[in-house]
N, C-alpha and C positions, 0 to 999 in steps of 0.2 A: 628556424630555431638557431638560437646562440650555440657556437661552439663549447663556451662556458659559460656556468654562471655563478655570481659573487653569493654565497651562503654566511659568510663571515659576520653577517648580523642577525641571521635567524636567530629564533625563538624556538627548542626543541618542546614540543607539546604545548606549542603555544593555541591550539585549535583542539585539540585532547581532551574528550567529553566522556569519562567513563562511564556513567549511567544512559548512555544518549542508547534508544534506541531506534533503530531504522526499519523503514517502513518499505517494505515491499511493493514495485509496482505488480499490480495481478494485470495480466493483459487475456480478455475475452475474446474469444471469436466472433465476428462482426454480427451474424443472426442473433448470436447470444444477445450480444451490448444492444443490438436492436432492439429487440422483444423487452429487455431488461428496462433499458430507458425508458421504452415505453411504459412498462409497466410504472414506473416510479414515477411520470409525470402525469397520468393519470390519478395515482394516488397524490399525487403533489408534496413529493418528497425527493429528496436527492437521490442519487444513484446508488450513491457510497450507501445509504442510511439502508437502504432496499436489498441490496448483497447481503448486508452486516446481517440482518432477518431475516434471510433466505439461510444463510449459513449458520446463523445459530439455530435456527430450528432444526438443519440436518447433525448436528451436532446431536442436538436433544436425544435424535434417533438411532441416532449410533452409538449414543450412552446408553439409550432405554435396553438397548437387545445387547449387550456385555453382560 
């Protein structure tokens, strides 16, 4: 790394996205992602698509009993 560096033509908030929002990596434990994938290629669907409908049905159920 440079001892210094020239900022004298930066752009402040030139990269500044206030509605942007960010997406969390979720990281599974390997048996999980196993079984999961599998299961999702079976059905022939993506992985992401197959969490997404595993977790909103648990959602369902933990609205239903509030």
């Amino acid at each position: 790394m440079k001892q210094e560096y020239d900022f004298s033509k930066g752009e402040r908030g030139k990269f500044y996205q206030p509605d942007l929002k960010l997406i969390p990596p979720v990281h599974l434990e390997p048996k999980v992602l196993e079984y999961l994938a599998a299961r999702a290629q079976a059905r022939g669907i993506p992985l992401s698509e197959l969490v997404n409908e595993l977790l909103k049905k648990d959602i369902e159920l933990i609205e239903a009993g509030r």
